[in-house]
N, C-alpha and C positions, 0 to 999 in steps of 0.2 A: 020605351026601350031603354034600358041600360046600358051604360058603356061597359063595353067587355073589360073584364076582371083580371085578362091575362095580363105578363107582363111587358113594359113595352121591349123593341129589341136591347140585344145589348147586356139583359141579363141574366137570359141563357140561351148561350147560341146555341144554332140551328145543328145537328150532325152532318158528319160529310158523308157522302159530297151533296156538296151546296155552292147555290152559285154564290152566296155569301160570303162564306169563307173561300171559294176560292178565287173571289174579286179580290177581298181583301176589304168590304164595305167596312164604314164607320157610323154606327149610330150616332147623331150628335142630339136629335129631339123628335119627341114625337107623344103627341099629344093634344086632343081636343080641336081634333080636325086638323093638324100637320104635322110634318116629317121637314126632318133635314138628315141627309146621308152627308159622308164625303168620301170620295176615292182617291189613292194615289193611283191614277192611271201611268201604268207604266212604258215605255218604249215600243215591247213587244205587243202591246197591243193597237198600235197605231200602221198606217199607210205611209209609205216614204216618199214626198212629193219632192221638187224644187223648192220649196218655201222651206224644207223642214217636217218633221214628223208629225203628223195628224192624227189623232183619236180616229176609230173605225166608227161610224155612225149609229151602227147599231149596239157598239158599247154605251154608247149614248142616250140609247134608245132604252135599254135593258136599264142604266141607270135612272133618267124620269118614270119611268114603267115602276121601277119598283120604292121611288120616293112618295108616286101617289099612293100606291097599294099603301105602303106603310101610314100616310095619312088616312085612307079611308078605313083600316082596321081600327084605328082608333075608337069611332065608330059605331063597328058592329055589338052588338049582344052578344052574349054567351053563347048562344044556339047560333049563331049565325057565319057565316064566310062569305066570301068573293069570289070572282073570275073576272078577268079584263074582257068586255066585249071587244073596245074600241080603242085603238093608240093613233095620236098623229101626231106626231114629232116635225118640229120646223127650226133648221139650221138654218142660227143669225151669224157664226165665225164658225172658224175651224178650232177645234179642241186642242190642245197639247198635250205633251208629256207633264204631267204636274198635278196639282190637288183641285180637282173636280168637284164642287156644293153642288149638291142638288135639294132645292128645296120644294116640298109639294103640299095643297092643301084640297081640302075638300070644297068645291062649288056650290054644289045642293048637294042633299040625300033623299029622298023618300022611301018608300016600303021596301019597293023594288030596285033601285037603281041608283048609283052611290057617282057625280060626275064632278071629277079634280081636275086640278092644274097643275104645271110644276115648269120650274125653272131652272136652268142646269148655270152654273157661274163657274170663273176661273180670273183669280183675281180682282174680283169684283166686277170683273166687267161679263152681260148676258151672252150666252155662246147659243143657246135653244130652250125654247118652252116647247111643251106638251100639255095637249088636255086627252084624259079618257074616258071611256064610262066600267064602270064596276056594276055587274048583276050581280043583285044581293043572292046568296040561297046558306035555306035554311036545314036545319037539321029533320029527317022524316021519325 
């Protein structure tokens, strides 16, 4: 199997609407079984506690969710795609307002079944990993 041909993100965005663009994602690499995103999560998108504003968990979630994909496209074959069977997402801190890395790679791959990691940071320091599995399918 060949690595797909396409290109990676970044050099030509998605059309709107996308949650891409309307996160505001930034490709920073992606390549040869991994991804790094980064986002400036904004205000609006957080919970207002006592502590201070918190990222919504499931922005968090949408973020590792699609740092693996972008690692496991890497990947694919021409003929081939994805779907996320499985996400579990595990909150080490609370996220902030600020620049969000999410970094993700591939675990294994075989025919069928493509299963990553990734790890969300903020300032250097780990806020949550995820691992998921990607069902390969192919073109009929």
């Amino acid at each position: 199997m060949s690595p797909r041909s396409r290109l990676p993100w970044g050099e030509f965005p998605p059309e709107d609407p996308h949650v891409w663009n309307t996160l505001g994602y930034r490709g920073v690499e992606q390549a040869d079984g991994k991804a790094v995103i980064e986002w400036d999560a904004p205000p609006e998108y957080c919970f207002h506690s006592p502590s201070g504003p918190i990222v919504h968990g499931g922005m968090v979630a949408a973020l590792l969710d699609t740092v693996m994909g972008g690692a496991c496209w890497t990947l694919m074959a021409s003929d081939e795609d994805f779907l996320t069977a499985d996400l579990r997402t595990e909150f080490h801190r609370s996220a902030r307002p600020g620049t969000l890395r999410a970094e993700g790679h591939v675990v294994r791959r075989n025919r069928r079944v493509v299963f990553c990691g990734g790890e969300l940071f903020q300032d250097g320091e780990l806020l949550a990993s995820a691992r998921c599995t990607q069902i390969v399918r192919r073109a009929s």
